[in-house]
N, C-alpha and C positions, 0 to 999 in steps of 0.2 A: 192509950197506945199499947199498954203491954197485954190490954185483955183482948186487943185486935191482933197482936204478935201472937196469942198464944189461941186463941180463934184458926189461926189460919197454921198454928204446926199443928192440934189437932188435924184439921183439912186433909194437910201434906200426910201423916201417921195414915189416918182411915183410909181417905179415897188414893191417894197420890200414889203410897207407896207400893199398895195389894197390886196395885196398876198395872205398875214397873214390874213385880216380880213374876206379876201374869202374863206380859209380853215379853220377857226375858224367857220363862219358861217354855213357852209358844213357840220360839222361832228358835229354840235350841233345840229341839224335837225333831230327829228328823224322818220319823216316821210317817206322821201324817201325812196325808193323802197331798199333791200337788195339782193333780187334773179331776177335773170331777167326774168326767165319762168313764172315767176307768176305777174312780173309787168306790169302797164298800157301799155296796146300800143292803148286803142278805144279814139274814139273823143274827143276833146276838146270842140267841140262844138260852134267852130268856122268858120269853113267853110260851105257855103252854101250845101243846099242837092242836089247835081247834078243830082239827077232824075227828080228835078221840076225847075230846072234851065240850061234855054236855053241859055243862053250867055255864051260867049268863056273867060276861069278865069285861071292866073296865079297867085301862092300864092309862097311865100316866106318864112320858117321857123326856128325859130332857138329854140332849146329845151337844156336845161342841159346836159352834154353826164352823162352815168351811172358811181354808184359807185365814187370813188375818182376824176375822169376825170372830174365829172361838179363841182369841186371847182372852176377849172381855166378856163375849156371851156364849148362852146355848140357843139352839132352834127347843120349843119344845111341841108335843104331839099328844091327841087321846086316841087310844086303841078301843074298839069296844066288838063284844060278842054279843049276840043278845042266845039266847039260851036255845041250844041244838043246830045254830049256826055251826058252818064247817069251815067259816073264814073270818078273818080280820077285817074291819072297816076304820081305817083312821080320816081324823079330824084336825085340819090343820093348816094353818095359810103357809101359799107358797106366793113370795111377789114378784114371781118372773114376768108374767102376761102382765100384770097392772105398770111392772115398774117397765117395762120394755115399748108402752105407747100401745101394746094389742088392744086394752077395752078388756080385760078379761076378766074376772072373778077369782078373788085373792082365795077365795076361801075353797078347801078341797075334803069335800065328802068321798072318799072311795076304799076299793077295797085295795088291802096292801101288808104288807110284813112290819104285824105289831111294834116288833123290837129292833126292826132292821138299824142296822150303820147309820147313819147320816154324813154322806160321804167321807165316809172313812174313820168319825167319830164313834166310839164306843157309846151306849145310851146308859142312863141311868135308871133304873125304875123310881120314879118317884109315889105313885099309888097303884094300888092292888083291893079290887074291890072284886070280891063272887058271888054268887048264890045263885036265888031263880025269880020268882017275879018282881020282889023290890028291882032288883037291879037293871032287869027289864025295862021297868017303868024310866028308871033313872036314863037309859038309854035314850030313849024314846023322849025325853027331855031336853036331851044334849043335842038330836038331832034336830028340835023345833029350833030351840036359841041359836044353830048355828044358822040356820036359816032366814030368823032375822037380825042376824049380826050386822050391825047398823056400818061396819065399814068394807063392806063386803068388793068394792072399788077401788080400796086406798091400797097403798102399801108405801110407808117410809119404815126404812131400816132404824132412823135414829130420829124422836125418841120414842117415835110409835104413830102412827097403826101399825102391828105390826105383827109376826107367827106369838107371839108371846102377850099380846094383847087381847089377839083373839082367845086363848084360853086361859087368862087372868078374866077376860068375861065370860066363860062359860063355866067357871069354877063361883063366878057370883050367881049365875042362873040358878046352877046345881050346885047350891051350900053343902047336900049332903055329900058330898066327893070331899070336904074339907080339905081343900088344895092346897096346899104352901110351897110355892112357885121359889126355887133359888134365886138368889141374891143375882144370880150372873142371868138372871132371865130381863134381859131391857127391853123394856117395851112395858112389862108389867104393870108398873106404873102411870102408864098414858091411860086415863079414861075416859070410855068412849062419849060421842057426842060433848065434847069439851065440857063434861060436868068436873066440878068441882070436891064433889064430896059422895063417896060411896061405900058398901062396905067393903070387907077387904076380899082380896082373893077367895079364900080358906071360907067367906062367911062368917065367920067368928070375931068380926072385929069390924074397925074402921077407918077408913082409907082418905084421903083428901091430897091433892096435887096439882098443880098446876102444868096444865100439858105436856106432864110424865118428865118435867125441868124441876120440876120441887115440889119437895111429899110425904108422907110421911104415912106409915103404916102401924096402926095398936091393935093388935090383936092377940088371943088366949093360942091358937093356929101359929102364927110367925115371928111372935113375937112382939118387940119393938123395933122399928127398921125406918131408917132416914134413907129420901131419895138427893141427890145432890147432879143435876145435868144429865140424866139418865142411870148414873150410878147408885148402887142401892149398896149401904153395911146396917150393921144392927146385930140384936143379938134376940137370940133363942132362948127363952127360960126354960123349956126342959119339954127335949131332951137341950140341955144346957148346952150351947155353943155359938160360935159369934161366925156372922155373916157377912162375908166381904167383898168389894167390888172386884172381879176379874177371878178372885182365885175363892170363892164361892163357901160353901159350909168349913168351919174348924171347929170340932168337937165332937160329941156324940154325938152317933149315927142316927137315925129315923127309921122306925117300921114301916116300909110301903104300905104294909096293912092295917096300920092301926087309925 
């Protein structure tokens, strides 16, 4: 009895409480956006101007999702340039046509503002990749996988298929992006075709879950990180920092570039 009592304050400490302080933060904010026609979607001001940048650029993003949704999660996005492009093309499911009965295709190749808002959310950069023909080639990778991205029809918000799904699987396609997706990215977890066992995001490790409801991630990339109902904590061996459900990295920071 007392190692079930203490099982389950654990629980309460890790997933329970980050929760609470995530949705208390969230809803006492009263900046963020309310309507979504009218909120930010232009630059952050973060990504180089592709019209005067010749090098070939993958970007990485993770933004608050709208409304209630970014107490607990982010949307996340890849931006990619292939080399003497003059514009941005991101990568990234959107589930309005699937979840709304159109038939449509979750998944969205087009061109757009690398770093833009996401209604009204600030982005994060999470990776920064340059050069010239590696990275080329690496594009041109990201464009195959997303293409046959096996849920290209689905879209559940909770616990996945889902924008966070589809590029936890393209970060296993293309290991070499060593992705490590935040803690606050749900869906991450869900792997596709209801496998059981894969590697992890980042490539560097190994993943296993049970339809993105329980899981667990080892990897040299993320870490150690438990999934518990779509919630993910865990910690970061270095740069050293613990990762938690809703209110996302504490610790040291991470080079997008490294």
């Amino acid at each position: 009895m007392k190692r079930l009592l203490r099982a389950l304050l654990w629980i309460v400490l890790i997933f329970i409480v980050p929760v609470g302080c995530a949705l208390v933060s969230h809803n006492a904010n009263d900046e963020r956006a309310k309507d979504w026609q009218t909120a930010r979607r232009d630059s952050a001001g973060i990504a180089p101007d592709p019209a005067v940048t010749s090098e070939a650029i993958i970007q990485v993003y993770a933004a608050r999702a709208f409304r209630w949704r970014g107490a607990l999660g982010v949307h996340t996005w890849i931006a990619v340039k292939p080399q003497n492009q003059d514009y941005f093309t991101r990568l990234e499911v959107i589930g309005f046509n699937v979840v709304r009965g159109r038939g449509g295709d979750a998944v969205r190749v087009a061109r757009g503002v690398a770093d833009g808002y996401w209604y009204g959310s600030y982005p994060v950069l999470l990776r920064d990749i340059r050069g010239t023909d590696e990275v080329d080639q690496l594009i041109e990778r990201l464009y195959q996988a997303a293409e046959v991205y096996p849920h290209r029809g689905e879209y559940r918000l909770w616990p996945g298929p889902n924008s966070n799904t589809f590029i936890a699987y393209l970060g296993r396609e293309v290991p070499e992006l060593r992705l490590n997706l935040p803690s606050t990215a749900i869906g991450k977890d869900y792997l596709p075709e209801g496998r059981f066992i894969a590697t992890a995001p980042s490539g560097t490790g190994v993943q296993v879950s049970m339809s993105g409801l329980l899981g667990l991630i080892a990897a040299p990339e993320e870490g150690l990180e438990v999934n518990l109902l779509g919630l993910s904590a865990g910690i970061d061996f270095w740069p050293i920092a613990l990762n938690l459900p809703g209110v996302g990295r504490l610790g040291m920071p991470v080079e997008a570039g490294r």
